[in-house]
C-alpha positions in Angstrom: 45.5 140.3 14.6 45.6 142.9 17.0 42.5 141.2 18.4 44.4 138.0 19.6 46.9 140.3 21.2 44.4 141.3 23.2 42.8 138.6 24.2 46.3 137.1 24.4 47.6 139.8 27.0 44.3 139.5 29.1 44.7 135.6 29.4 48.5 136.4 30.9 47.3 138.9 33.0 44.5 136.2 34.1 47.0 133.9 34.7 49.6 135.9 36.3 46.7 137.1 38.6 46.3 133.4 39.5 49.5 132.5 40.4 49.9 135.7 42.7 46.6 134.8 44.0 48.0 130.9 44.9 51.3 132.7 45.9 49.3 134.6 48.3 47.4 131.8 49.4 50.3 129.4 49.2 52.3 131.4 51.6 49.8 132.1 53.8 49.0 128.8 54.7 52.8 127.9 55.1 53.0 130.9 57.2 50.1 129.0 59.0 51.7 125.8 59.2 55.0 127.2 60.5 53.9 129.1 62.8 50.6 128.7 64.3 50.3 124.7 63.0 51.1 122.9 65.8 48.6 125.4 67.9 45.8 124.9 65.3 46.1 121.1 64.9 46.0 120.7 68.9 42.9 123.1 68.9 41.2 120.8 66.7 42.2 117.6 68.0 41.0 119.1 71.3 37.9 119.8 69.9 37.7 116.2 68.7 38.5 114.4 72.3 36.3 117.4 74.1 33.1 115.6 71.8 34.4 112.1 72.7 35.5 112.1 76.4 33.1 110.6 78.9 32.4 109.4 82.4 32.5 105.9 82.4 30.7 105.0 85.8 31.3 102.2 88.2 29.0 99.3 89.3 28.4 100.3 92.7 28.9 97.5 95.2 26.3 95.3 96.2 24.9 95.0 99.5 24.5 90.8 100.9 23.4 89.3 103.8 25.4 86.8 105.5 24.5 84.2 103.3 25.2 86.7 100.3 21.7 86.7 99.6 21.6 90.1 97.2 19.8 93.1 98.9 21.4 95.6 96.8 22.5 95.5 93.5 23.6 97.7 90.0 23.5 96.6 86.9 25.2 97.9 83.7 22.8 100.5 81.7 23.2 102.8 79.0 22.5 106.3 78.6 20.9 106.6 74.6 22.6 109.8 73.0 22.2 111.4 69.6 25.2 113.1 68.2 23.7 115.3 66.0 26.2 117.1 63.8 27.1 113.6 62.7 23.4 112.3 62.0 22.8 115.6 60.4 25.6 115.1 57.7 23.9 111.9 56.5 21.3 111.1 53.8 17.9 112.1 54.3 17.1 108.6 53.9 19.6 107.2 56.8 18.4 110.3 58.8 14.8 108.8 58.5 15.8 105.2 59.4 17.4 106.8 62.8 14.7 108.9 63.7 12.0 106.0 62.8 14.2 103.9 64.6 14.4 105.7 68.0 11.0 107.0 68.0 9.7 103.1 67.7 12.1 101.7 70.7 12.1 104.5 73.0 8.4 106.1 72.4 9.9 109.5 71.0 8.1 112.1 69.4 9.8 111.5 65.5 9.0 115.4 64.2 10.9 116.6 67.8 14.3 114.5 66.6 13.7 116.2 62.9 14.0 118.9 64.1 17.3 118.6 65.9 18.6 117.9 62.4 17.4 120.8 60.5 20.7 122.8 59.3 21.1 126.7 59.5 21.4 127.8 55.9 24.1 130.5 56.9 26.5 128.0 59.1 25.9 124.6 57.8 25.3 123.5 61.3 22.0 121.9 62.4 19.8 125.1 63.7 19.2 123.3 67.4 22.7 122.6 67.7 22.9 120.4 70.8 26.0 118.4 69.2 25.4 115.8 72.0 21.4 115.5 73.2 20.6 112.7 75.6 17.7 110.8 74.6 16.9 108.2 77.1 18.7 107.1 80.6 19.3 104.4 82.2 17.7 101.8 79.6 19.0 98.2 79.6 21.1 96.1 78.0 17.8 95.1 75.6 17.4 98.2 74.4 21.0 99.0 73.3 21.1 95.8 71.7 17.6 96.1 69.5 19.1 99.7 68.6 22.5 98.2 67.2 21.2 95.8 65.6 19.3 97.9 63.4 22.0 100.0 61.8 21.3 103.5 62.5 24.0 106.1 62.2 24.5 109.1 64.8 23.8 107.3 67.8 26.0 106.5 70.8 25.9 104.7 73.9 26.9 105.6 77.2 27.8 103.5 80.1 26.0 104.1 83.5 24.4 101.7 86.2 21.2 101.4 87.7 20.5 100.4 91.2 18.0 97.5 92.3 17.0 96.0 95.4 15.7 92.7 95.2 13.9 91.9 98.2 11.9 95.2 97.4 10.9 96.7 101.1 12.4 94.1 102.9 15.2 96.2 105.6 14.5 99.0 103.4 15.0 101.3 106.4 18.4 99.2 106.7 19.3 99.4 103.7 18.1 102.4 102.3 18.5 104.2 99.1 20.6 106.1 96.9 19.6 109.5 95.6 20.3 113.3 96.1 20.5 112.3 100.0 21.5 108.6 100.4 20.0 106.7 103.4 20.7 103.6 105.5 23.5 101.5 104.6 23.6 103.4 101.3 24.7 106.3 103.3 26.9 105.1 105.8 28.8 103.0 103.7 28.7 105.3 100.2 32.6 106.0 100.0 33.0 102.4 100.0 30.3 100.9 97.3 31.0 103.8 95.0 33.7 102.9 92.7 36.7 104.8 90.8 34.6 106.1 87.8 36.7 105.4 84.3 36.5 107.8 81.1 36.3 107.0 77.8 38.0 109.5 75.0 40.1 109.8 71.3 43.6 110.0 71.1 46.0 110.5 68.3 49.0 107.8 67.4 52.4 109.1 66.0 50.5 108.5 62.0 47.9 111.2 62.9 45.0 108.7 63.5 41.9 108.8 65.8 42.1 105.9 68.8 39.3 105.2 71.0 40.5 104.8 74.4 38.9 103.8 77.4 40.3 103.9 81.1 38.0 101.2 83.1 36.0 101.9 86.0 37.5 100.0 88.8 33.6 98.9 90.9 32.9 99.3 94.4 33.4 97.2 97.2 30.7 94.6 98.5 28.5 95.1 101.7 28.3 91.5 103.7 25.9 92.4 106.5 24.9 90.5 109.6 21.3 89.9 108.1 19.8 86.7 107.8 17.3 87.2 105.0 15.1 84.4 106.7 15.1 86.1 109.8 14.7 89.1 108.6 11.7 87.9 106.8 10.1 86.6 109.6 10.6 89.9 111.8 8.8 91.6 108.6 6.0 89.4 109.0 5.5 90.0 113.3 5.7 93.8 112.6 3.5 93.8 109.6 0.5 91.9 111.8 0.7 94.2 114.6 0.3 97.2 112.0 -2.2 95.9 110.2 -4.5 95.1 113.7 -4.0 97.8 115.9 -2.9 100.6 113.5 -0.1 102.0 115.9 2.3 104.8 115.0 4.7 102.4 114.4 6.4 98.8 115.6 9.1 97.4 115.4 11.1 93.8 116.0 14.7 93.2 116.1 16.8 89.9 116.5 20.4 89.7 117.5 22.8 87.8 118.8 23.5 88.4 122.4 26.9 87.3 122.4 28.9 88.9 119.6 26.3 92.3 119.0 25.2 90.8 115.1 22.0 92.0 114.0 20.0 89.3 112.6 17.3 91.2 111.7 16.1 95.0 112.3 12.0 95.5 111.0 9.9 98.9 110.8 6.0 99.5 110.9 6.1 101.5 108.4 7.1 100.6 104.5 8.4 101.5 101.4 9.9 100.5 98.4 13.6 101.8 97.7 12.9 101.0 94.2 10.4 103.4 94.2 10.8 105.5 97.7 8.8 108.5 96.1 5.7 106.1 95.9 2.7 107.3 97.9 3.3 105.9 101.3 0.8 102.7 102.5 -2.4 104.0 104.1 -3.0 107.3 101.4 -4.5 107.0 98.7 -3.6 109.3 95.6 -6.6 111.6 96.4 -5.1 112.2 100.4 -1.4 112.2 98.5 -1.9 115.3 96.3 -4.4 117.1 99.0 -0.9 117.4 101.3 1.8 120.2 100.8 4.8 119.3 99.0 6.2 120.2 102.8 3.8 117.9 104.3 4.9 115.0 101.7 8.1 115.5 102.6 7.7 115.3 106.5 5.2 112.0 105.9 8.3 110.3 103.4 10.9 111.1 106.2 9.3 109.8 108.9 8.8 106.4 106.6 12.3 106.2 105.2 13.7 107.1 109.1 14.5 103.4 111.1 12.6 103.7 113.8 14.5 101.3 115.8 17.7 103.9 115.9 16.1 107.2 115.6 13.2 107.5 117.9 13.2 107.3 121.7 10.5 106.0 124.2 10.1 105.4 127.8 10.7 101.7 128.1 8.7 100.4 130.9 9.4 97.2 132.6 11.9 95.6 130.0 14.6 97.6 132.2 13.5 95.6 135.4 16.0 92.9 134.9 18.7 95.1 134.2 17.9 97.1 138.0 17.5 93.8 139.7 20.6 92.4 138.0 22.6 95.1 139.4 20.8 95.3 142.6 22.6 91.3 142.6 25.6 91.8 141.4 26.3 94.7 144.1 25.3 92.5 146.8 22.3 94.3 147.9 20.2 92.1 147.2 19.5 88.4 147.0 17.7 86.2 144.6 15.7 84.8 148.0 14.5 87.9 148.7 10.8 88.7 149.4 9.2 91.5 149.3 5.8 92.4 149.8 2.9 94.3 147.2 -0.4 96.1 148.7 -0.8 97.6 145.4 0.8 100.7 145.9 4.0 102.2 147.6 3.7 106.1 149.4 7.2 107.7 148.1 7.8 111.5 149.6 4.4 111.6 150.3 3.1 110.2 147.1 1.4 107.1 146.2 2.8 105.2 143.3 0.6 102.4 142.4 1.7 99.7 141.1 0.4 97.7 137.6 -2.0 95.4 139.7 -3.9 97.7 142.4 -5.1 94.9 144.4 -1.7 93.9 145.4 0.9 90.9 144.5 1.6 89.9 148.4 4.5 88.5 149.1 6.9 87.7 145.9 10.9 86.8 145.8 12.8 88.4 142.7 12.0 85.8 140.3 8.4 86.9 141.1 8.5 90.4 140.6 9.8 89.6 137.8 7.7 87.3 136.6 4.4 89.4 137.5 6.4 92.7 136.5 5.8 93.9 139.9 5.8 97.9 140.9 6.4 98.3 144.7 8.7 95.2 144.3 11.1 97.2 141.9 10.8 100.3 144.2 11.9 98.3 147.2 15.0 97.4 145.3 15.2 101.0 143.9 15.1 102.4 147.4 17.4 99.9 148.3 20.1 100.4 145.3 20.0 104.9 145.7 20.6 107.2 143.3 24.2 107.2 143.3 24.3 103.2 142.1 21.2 103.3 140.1 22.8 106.0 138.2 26.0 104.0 137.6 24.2 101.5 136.4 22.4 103.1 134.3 25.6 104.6 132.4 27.1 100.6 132.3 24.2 99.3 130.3 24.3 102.7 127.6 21.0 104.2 128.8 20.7 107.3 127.1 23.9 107.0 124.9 24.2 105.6 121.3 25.1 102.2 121.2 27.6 102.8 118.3 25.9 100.4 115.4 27.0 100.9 112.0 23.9 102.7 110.9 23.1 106.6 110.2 21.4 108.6 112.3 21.1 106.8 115.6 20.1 109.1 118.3 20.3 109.3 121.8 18.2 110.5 124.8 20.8 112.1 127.0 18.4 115.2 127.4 15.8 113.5 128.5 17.9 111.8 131.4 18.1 112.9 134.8 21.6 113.8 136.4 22.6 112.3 139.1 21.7 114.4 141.3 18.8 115.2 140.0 17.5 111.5 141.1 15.1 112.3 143.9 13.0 109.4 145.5 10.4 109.8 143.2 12.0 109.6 140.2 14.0 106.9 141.3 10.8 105.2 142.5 9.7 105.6 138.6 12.7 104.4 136.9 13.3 101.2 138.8 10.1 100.1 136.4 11.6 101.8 133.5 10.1 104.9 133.4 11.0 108.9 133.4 13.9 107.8 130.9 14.1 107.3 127.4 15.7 104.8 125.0 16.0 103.6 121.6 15.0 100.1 120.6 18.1 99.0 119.7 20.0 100.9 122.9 17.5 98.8 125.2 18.0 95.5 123.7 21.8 95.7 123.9 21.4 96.6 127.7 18.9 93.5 128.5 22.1 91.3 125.9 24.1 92.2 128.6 22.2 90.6 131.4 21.6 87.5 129.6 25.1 86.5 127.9 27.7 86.8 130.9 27.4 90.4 131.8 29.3 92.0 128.9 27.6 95.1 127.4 28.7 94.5 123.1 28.7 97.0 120.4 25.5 95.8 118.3 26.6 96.0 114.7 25.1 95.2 111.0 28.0 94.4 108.5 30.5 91.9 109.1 32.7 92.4 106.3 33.8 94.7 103.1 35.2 92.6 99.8 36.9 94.1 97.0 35.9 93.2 93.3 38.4 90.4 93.4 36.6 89.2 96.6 39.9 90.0 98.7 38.4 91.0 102.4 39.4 94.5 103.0 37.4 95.4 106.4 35.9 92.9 109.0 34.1 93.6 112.1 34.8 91.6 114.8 32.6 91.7 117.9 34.1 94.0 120.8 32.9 94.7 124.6 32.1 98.2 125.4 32.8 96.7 128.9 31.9 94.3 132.1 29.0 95.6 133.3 27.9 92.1 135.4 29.5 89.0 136.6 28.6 85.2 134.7 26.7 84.1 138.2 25.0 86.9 138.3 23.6 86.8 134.5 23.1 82.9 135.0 20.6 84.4 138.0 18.7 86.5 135.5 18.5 84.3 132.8 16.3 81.8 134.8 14.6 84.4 136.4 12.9 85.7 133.3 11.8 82.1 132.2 9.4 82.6 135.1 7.5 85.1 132.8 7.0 82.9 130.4 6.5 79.8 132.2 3.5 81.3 134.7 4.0 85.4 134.5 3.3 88.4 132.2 4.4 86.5 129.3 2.5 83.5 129.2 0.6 84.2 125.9 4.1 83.6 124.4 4.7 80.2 126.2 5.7 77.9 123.7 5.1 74.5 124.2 8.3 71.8 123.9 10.8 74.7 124.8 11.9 76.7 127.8 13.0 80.1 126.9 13.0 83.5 129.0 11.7 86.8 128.6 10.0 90.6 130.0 7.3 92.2 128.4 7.1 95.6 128.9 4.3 98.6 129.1 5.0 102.1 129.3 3.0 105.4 129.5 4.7 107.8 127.3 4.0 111.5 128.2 2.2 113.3 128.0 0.7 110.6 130.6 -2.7 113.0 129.7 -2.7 111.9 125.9 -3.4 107.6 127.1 -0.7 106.8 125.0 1.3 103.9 125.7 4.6 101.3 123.9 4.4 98.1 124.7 7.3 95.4 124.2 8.2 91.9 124.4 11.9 90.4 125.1 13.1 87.2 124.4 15.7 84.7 124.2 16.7 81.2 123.5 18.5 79.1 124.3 18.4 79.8 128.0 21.8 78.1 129.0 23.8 80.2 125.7 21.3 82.5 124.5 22.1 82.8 120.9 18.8 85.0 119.8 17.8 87.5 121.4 14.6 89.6 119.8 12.5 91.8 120.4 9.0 93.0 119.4 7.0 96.3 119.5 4.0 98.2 119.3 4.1 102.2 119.5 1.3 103.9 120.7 -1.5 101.8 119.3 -4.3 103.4 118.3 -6.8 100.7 120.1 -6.2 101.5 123.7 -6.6 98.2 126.4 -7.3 95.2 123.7 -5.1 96.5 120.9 -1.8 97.0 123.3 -2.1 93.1 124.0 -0.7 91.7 120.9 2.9 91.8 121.5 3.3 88.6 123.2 1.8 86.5 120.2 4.1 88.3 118.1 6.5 87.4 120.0 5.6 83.5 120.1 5.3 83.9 116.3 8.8 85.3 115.8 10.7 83.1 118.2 8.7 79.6 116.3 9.9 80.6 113.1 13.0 81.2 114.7 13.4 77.8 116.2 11.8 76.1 113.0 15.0 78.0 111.0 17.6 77.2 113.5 16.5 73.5 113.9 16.7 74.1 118.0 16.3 71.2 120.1 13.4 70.9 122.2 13.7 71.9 125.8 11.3 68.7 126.7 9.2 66.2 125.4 5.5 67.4 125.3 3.2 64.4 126.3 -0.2 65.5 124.7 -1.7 68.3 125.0 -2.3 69.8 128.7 -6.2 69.9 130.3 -7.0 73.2 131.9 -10.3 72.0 133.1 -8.7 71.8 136.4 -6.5 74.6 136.3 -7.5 77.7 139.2 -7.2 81.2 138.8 -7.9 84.1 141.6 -9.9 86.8 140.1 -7.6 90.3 141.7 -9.7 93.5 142.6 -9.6 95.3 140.1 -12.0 98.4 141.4 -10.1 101.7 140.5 -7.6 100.5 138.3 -7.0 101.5 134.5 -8.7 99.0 132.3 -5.5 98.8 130.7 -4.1 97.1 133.6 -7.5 95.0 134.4 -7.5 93.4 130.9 -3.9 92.7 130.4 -3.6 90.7 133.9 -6.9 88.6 133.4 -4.6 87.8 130.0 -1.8 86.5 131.8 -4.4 84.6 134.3 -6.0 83.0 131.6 -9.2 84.9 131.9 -11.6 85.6 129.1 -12.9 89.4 130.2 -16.2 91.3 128.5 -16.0 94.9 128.9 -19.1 96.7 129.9 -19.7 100.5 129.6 -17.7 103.6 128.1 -14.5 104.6 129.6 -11.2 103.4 131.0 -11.7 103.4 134.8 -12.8 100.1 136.6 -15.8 100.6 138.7 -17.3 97.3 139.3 -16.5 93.9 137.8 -18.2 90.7 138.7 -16.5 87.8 139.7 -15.3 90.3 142.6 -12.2 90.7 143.6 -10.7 87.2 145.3 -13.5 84.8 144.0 -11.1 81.2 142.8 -12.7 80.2 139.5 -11.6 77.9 136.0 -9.2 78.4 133.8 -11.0 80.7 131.0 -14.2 82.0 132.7 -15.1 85.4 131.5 -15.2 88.2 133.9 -17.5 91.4 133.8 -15.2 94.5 133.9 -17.5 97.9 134.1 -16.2 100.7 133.2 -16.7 104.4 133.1 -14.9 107.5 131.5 -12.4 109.4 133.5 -10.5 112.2 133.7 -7.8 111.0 131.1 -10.8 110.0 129.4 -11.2 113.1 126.9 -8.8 112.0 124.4 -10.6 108.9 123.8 -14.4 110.3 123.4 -14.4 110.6 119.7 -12.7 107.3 117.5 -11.4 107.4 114.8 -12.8 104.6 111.8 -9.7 102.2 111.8 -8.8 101.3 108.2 -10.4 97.7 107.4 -10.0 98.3 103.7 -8.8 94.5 102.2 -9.5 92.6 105.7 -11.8 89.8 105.9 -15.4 90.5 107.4 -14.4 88.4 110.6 -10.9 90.8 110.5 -13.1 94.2 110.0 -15.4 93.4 112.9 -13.0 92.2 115.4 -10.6 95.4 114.4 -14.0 97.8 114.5 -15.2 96.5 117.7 -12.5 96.5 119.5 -12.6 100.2 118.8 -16.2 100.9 120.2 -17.9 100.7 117.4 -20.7 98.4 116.0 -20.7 97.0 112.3 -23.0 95.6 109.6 -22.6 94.9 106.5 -23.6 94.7 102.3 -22.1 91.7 100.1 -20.0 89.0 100.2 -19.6 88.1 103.8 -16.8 85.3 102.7 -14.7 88.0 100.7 -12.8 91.0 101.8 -14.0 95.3 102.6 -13.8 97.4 99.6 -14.9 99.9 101.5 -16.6 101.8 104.9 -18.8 104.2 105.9 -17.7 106.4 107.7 -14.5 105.9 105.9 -11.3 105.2 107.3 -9.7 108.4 109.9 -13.3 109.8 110.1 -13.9 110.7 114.2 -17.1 109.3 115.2 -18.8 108.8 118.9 -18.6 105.6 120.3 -21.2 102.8 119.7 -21.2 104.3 115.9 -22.5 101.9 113.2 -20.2 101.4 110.3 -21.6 99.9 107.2 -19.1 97.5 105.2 -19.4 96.9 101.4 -17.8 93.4 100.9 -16.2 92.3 97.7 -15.6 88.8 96.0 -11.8 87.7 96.9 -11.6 83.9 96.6 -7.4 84.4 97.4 -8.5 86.4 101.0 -7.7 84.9 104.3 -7.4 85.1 107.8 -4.1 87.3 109.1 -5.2 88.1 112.4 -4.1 87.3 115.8 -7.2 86.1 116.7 -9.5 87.1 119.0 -8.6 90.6 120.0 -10.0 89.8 124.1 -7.7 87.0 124.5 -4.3 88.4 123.8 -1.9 89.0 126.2 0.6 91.3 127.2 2.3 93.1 130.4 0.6 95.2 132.9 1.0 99.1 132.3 3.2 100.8 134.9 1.8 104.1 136.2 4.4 106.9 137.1 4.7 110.2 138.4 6.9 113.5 138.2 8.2 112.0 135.3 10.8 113.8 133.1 11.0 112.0 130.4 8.9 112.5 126.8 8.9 110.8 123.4 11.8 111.9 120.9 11.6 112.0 117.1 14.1 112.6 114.8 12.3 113.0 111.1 15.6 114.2 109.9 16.1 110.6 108.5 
């Protein structure tokens, strides 16, 4: 009996233990809830929206060209994430379908996502607690979708876009790319394209329950440039010959309409991919790649990436000389009638500047110094003009200054200008034919636009308009004068002046036939004058009564000196047919058959003690077929001599010998002939000095060379070819390398002026 007392009194004392204990407990958590509940519960659902809030990002806009032909896009992607503490409180056997799951679509390593699951046996939390761990970026739509649709838990999808660019390396220094740094139109327009970013987070309702909410991204605006894709293409296509033949530094070719400043088209040498801008550049291979510093990788991607056309400068050469005869005209100084007279050299302060063609022009009016780009002519009109108007003129057309375009990094050249009264008669003398002054590409195109369209200098731009998402216009450029720099008759002057060098001067090569369209080509010495280094361009336009395209093309510093610097004119003549095949221009004239030649003349000029530079390119515009004989680039003989009347296309004897500027050029370097055809290789390694022969397939294309490509060898060296099988290869050339044609060079002295880069791009 007195047992069950016992046992009685402990199972009260038990229970009256209890129900102090749930007392305790009971109050304690009211004391919770009362006081500290409303703290504690917004804690946790803060926990819970901290896990669940995201960035949801914007498309960024695209980037068109006027005919909204895509050049830039984004596209929605998704970010692959694995929340971890959720996965982790599954099954083992749902844990395995993940993991097998992930490891199969995105390639991951299956024991490396196990063990983000593996669960501290003191917390309860997974031991690598990452709570969210990104798994994959920027995978598409397909990949989302083949993950959903196979039922695996613990995984979640996060919005983000990816940027594309169709046309691959077409404009790509145009357009640029996005990245740490952006580029091009990428950069200059970046506040624009961007977006709002949205956000995507958990809420509570008034019942306590968890609400996905999401806050759209609102996308950015749309990019509608000046661009013609077409033209564009075609300007690609110019520049891409002229690197491919004469392996310059770089080229360039730009098209725009001389009337309003639009930018049809704006093409580099140099190429890359903005889909891949990292790639290893055209002409290394990956051997060369990795042998560079990761500073000399960087220096070699700049310069690529940079658009030449805007951010490096150059002594122009004789493309100015309608803008100095132009205003010459428009001041009254001068008039179109007016002759003047070439002995193939003019004495300035006690110096003689020669002029392109040392034999002398005789007697030419403007339309023929223009025509055969003539020295002394543009002297005698410097002289004439004086510093104090040059100068002035030189502001009006935006010599030296920025033209303004829409585009990053444009430079100038204003420290490489002379002041005006730092215009003595010798430098004046050398930039009234475009020398001891520098200029962009684009900065000296706009100044010739303003000769040729009614005398109004324009502010050259590259994007026309900005649309919203809803396709509402929020920005459009419309074109503006700068200012009146020359009067309608005195551009209507010009205009027909520079058909003459198409029609019978410098520019002949570029003549083509059923339309009448006018032009300047353009050589230039860049300094150091010691170094042989020269830029050679080409401008033209058409139609000549309302010029509506205005392009030009260039090579700089080739690395063939007299042949190689010849090719701008057929680019030219290539550009400007495409461009009146595109435009569906009307012929200037009917062309009854084909023209003889047989009984076409030409006067074979003196060419004793000129450059053979100079020789070469005016037997070109003569129609003359030329053989060079000897080492070196100083005439010393040529045979017929000097004033013999022969045929249209007989080949003259031009011997040469090395001189003084001469020891820059007595090693060559082995061009790169690597893909050409044999005929390609050989005209490309000859015109270089050296001799080929060859192993293989002399109808496919050069695997290889030896000596290889950038080795320095002496003239006359013999480079052995290894040709491959490619039934696709063809013919890209020119043509024959001795039968191009292009401009004169200009020699000058005292000259200022010196090639700028910018490879801050």
């Amino acid at each position: 009996m007195d047992k069950r007392k016992r046992i009685k009194s402990r199972l009260i004392f038990i229970l009256f233990v209890l129900i102090a204990v749930f007392a305790a407990l009971g109050g304690r958590v009211f004391y919770l809830k009362t006081v500290h509940g409303a703290e504690y519960e917004t804690a946790a659902k803060q926990q819970q929206v901290n896990r669940y809030d995201s960035i949801v990002s914007p498309n960024r806009g695209s980037i068109v060209d006027r005919n909204n032909q895509p050049l830039a896009i984004s596209t929605r992607v998704y970010n692959v994430i694995l929340d971890v503490r959720v996965l982790a409180d599954y099954s083992a056997e749902e844990q395995e379908k993940t993991v097998n799951a992930l490891s199969e679509v995105l390639g991951l390593d299956a024991n490396t996502l196990k063990g983000y699951l593996v669960k501290d046996p003191t917390t309860g939390k997974p031991a690598l607690d990452t709570n969210w761990k990104v798994l994959a970026k920027k995978q598409e739509p397909e990949i989302k979708e083949k993950l959903e649709s196979m039922d695996i838990k613990g995984v979640v999808f996060e919005n983000d876009t990816k940027r594309k660019y169709p046309a691959g390396s077409l404009a790509a220094q145009v357009i640029g790319f996005t990245g740490t740094t952006n580029y091009g139109l990428e950069k200059m327009y970046d506040e624009e394209m961007s977006g709002i970013p949205g956000r995507s987070f958990i809420t509570y309702d008034g019942t306590e329950g968890a609400i996905q909410q999401e806050i759209p991204a609102t996308d950015g605006n749309t990019i509608v440039t000046t661009l013609d894709y077409n033209i564009q293409s075609f300007a690609e296509e110019a520049v891409k010959l002229g690197m491919e033949e004469y392996n310059p530094e770089n080229a360039a070719a730009i098209v725009m309409n001389p009337q309003t400043g639009e930018i049809l088209a704006m093409a580099s040498g140099l190429k890359f991919d903005p889909n891949d801008p990292m790639a290893v550049p055209e002409g290394y291979d990956e051997a060369q790649w990795d042998a560079l510093s990761s500073d000399e990788q960087n220096a070699v991607l700049a310069n690529v990436w940079k658009n030449f056309c805007i951010s490096s400068t150059y002594e122009p050469g004789s493309i100015f000389k309608p803008c100095v005869a132009a205003a010459a005209i428009e001041e009254g100084i001068i008039e179109n009638s007016d002759t003047y007279y070439c002995g193939g050299k003019k004495n300035v302060a006690g110096t003689d500047i020669n002029c392109h063609l040392r034999s002398g022009h005789g007697t030419l009016d403007i339309e023929g110094i223009i025509a055969n780009s003539c020295n002394v002519g543009m002297m005698d009109i410097g002289e004439k003009m004086g510093a104090s108007l040059f100068y002035k003129y030189q502001k009006n057309y935006g010599i030296g200054e920025k033209t303004g375009v829409d585009l990053p990094d444009e430079v100038d050249a204003s420290n490489l200008m002379y002041s005006e009264d730092q215009i003595r008669s010798t430098e004046l003398a050398t930039m009234s034919f475009g020398q001891s002054f520098n200029t962009n590409t684009l900065q000296i195109l706009n100044a010739v636009a303003a000769v040729i369209n009614g005398g109004n200098l324009m502010r050259p731009y590259i994007v026309s308009q900005i649309v919203d998402p809803d396709g509402n216009v929020v920005k459009e450029t419309k074109p503006e004068v700068v200012r009146k720099v020359l009067s309608q008759e005195t551009s209507d002057i010009m205009r027909k002046d520079m058909v003459a060098t198409i029609e019978y001067g410098t520019g002949k090569k570029a003549k083509i036939e059923g339309y009448t369209y006018g032009g300047k080509t353009g050589t230039a010495q860049q300094a150091p004058r010691s170094e042989g280094k020269y830029t050679v361009s080409f401008v033209g336009f058409i139609p000549v009564e309302n010029p509506q395209y205005l392009a030009i093309t260039l090579i700089h510093k080739p690395e063939y000196y007299a042949d190689g610097v010849t090719t701008v004119a057929p680019m030219m003549k290539s550009l400007m047919e495409n461009i009146i095949k595109y435009a569906n221009i009307e012929p200037s004239y009917e062309v009854e058959g084909s023209e003889s030649t047989e009984s076409e003349k030409a006067v074979v000029a003196d060419y004793t003690g000129s450059a053979l530079f100079d020789a070469l390119a005016d037997l070109d515009a003569k129609g003359l077929t030329y053989e060079v004989v000897g080492t070196g680039t100083n005439v010393v003989n040529q045979m017929p001599h000097g004033g013999t009347e022969v045929d249209a296309g007989t080949k003259v004897l031009v011997y040469v010998e090395e001189g003084e500027s001469d020891a820059s050029l007595s090693e060559i370097t082995v061009p790169d002939v690597k893909g050409k055809t044999l005929e390609e290789a050989q005209s490309a390694l000859e015109s270089a000095g050296l001799t080929v022969t060859y192993t293989g397939e002399s109808t496919g294309i050069v695997q290889k060379s030896e000596p290889s490509y950038g080795t320095k060898v002496e003239p006359g060296t013999q480079v052995t070819l290894t040709m491959i099988k490619d039934e696709s290869a063809g013919n890209s050339s020119f043509g024959n390398v001795s039968s191009s044609s292009q401009e004169n060079s200009e020699e000058a002295t005292g000259s200022k002026s010196s090639e700028t880069e910018d490879n801050s791009a």
